[in-house]
Structure formats: C-alpha cells, structure tokens
N, CA, C and O of each residue as an XYZ file, in Angstrom:
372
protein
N       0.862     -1.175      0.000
C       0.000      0.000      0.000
C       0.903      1.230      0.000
O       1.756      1.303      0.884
N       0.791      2.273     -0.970
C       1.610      3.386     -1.034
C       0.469      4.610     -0.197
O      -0.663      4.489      0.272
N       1.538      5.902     -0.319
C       1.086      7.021      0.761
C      -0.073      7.159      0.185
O      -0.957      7.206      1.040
N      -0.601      7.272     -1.228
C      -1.724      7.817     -2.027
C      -3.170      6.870     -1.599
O      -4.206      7.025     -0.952
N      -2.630      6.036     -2.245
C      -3.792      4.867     -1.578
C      -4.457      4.897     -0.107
O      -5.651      4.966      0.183
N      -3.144      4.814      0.868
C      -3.582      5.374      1.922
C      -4.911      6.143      2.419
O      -5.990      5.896      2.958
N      -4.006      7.462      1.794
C      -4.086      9.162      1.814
C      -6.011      8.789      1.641
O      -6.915      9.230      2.352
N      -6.119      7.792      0.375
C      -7.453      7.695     -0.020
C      -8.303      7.083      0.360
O      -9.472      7.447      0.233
N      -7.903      5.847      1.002
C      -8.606      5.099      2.423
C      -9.275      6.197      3.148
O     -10.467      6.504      3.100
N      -8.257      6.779      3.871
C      -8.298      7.384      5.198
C      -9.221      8.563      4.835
O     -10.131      8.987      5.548
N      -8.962      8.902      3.967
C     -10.016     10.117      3.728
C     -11.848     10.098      3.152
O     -12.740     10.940      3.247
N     -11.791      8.514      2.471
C     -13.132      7.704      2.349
C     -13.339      7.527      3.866
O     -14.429      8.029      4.143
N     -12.863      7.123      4.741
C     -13.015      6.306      6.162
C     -13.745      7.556      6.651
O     -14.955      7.449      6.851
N     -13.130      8.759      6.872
C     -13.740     10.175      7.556
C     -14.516     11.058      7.048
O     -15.025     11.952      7.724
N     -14.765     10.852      5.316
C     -16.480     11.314      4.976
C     -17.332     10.208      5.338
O     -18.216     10.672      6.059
N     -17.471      9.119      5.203
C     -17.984      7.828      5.783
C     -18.385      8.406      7.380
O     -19.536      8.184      7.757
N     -17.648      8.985      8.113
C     -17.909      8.908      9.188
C     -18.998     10.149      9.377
O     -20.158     10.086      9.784
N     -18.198     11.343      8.925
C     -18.650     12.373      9.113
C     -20.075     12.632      8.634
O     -20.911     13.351      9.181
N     -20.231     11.776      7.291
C     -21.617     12.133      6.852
C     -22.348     11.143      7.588
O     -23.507     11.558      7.568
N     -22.320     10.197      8.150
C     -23.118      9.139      9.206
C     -23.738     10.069     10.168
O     -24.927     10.307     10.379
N     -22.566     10.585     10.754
C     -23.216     11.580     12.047
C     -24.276     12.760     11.443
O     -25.469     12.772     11.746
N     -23.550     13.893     10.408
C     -24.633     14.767     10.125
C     -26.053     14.402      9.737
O     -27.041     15.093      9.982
N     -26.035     12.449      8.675
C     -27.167     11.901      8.758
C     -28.007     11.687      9.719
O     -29.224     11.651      9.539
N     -27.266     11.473     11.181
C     -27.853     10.661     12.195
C     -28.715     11.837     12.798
O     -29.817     11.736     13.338
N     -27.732     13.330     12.519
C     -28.437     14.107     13.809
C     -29.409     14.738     13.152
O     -30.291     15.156     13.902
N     -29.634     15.053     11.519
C     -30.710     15.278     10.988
C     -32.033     14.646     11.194
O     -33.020     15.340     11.439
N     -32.131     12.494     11.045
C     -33.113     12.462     11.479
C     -33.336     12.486     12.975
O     -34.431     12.141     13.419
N     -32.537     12.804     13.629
C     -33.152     13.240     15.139
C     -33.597     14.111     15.310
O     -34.523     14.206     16.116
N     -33.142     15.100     14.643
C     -33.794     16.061     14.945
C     -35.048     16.492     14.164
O     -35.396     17.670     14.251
N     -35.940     15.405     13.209
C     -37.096     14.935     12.430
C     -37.880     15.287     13.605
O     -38.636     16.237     13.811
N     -37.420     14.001     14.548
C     -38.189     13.250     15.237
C     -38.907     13.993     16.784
O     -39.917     13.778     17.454
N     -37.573     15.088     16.867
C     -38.276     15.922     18.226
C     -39.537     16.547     18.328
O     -40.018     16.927     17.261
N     -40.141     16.730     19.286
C     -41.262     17.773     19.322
C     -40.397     19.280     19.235
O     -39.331     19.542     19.792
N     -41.304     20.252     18.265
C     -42.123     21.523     18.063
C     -41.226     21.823     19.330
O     -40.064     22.112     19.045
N     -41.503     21.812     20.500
C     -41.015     23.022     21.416
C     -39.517     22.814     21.924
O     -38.866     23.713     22.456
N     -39.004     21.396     21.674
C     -37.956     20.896     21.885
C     -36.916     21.404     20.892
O     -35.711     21.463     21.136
N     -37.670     21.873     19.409
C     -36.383     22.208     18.203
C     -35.637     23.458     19.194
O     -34.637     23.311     19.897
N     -36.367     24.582     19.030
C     -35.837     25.722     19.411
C     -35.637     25.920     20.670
O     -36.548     26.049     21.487
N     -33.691     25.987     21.090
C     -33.550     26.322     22.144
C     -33.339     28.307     22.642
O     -32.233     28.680     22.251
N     -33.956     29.208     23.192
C     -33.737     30.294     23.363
C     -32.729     30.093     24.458
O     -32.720     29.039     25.094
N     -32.066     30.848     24.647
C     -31.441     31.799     25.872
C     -31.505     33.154     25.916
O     -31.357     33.974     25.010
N     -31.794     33.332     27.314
C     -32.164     35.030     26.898
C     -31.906     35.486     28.043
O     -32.475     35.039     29.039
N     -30.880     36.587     28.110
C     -30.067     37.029     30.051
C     -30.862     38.121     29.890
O     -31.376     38.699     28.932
N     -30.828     38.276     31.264
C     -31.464     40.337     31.706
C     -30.041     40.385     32.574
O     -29.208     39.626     33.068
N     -30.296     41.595     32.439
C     -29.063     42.009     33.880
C     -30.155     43.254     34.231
O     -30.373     44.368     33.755
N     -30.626     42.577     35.148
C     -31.381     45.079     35.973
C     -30.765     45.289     37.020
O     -30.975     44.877     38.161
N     -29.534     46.333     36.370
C     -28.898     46.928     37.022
C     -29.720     48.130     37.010
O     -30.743     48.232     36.333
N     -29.176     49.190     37.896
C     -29.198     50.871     38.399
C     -28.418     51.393     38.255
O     -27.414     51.326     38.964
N     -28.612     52.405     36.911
C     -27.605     53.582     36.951
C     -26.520     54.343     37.805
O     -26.824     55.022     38.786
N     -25.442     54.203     37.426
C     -24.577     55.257     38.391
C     -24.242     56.483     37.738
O     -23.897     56.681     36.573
N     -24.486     57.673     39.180
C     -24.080     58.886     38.790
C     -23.081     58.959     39.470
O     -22.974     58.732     40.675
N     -22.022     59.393     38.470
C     -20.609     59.303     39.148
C     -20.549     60.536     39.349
O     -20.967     61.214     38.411
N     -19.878     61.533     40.962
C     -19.826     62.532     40.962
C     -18.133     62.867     40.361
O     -17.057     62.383     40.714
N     -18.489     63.951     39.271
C     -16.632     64.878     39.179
C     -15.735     65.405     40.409
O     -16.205     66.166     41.255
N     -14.584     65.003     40.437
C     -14.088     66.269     41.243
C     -13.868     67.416     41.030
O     -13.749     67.761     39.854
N     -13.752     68.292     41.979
C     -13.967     69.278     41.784
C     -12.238     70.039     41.762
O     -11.848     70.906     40.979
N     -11.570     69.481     42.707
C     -10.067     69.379     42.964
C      -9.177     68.669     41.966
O      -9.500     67.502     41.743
N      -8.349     69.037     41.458
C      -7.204     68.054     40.996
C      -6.465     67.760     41.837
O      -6.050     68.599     42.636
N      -6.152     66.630     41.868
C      -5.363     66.095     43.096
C      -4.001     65.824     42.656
O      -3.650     64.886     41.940
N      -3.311     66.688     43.128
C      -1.812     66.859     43.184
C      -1.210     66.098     43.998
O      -1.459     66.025     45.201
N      -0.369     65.471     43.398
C       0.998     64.308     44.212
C       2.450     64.504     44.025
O       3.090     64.514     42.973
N       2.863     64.664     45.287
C       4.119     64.945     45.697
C       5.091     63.967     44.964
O       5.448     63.016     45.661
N       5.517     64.006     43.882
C       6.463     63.037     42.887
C       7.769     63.946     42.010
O       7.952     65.163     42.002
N       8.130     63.446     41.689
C       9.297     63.808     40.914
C       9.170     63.206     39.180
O      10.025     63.082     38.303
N       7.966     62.977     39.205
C       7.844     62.884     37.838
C       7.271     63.751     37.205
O       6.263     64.195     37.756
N       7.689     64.419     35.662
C       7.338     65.546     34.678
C       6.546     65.317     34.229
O       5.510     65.974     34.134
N       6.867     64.022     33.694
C       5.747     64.044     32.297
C       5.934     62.565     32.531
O       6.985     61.991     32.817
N       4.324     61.870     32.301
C       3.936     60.514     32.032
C       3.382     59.733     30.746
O       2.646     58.754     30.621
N       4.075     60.611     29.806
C       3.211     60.433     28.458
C       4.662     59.888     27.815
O       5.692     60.317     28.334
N       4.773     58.809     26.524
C       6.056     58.285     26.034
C       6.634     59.803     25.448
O       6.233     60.966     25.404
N       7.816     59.027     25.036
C       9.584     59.931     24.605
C       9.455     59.213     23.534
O       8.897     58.126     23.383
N      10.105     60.006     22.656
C      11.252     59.513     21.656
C      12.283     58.980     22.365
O      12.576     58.958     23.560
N      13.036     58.319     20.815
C      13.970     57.711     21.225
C      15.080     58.810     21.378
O      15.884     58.656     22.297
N      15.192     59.849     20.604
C      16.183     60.872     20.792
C      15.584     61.303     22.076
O      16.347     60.762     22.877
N      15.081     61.663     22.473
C      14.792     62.070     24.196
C      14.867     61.395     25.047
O      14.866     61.842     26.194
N      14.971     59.872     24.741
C      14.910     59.064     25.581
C      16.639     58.808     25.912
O      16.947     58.108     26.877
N      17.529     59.325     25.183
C      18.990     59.172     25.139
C      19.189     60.636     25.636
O      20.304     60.802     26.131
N      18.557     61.507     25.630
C      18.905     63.045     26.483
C      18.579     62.920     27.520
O      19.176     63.721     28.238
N      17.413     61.863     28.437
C      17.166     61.750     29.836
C      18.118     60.843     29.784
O      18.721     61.039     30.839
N      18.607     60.036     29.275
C      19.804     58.789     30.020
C      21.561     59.894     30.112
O      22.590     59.728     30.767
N      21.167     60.869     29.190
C      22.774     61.571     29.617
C      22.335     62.186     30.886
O      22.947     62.140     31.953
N      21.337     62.698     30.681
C      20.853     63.580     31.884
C      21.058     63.072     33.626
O      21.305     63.676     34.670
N      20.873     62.039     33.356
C      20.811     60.482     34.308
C      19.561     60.829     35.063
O      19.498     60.588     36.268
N      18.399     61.475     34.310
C      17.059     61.221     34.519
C      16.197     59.884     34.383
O      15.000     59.789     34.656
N      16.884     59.044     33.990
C      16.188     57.601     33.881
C      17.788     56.590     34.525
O      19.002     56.712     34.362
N      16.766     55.504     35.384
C      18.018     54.880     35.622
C      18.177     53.622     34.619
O      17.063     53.210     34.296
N      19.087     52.994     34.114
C      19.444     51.972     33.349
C      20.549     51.288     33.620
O      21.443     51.850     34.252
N      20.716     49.761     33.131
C      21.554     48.784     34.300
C      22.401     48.746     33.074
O      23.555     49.010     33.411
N      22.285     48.461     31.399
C      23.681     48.740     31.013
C      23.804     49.421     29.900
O      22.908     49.746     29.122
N      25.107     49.666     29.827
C      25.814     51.283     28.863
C      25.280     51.228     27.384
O      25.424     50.430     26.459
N      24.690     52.261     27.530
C      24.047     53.042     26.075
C      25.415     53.712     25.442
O      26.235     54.448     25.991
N      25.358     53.003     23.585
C      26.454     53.966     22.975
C      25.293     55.211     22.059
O      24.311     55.183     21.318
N      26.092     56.082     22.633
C      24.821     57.463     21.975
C      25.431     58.131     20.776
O      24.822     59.028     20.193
C-alpha cells in the first residue's frame, strides 16, 4: 500500500464517518417535538444607573515625575545623559 492509496482510504473512512453523524443528527432532529427544536437563551441584567460625581479638585501628588506620556527615542537618550532615567547597562549614543 503506497502514501496515495492510503491518503485515499483514510479520507473515504472520515467522509464515511462524518456524513453518518450529520445523517444521524438530521433524522433526530425529524423526530423531536415543536417546542424541543428551538432552544432560546435570553439574560437580563437590571442593574441601576450610576451617577458618578466629578471632582472638583485636581489632586496633586508629591512626585518627581514631569511628564507621564512616552519619549522619543532621541529624548529618551537626552534623559539617560541627563541620568534622569536609571538603566543597568551602557548606552552607545
């Protein structure tokens, strides 16, 4: 028996199979009752609105950081001369 032959067994063997089952579950599903075909699911969630209050304050924190928004990479090599960022090894700039 070569790979082809095989190849062609094996692939008769698993429409053989496959169409058995889609046969099988078609007539079962002939055979159900009317209220049994259709399954619904249907969620609620009743929740209650939230009103979120604003502040009114900006709340300021005692940090040493400027700016929290990304760098370039050229800025990101002017805070490492700066030795504003710490880093464990040597940048060639």
């Amino acid at each position: 028996m070569n790979w082809i032959r095989f190849a062609l067994w094996l692939s008769a063997v698993y429409f053989a199979y496959y169409g058995t089952v889609i046969c099988w579950d078609f007539l079962r599903s002939s055979k159900l009752p009317e209220d049994e075909k259709s399954h619904e699911l249907s969620f609620e969630e009743h929740s209650e609105p939230v009103r979120e209050i604003p502040d009114t304050e900006p709340q300021i924190y005692d940090s040493s950081v400027l700016s929290s928004g990304g760098v370039s990479l050229k800025q990101l090599f002017n805070l490492a001369r700066e030795e504003a960022v710490e880093y464990i090894r040597p940048v060639s700039y």
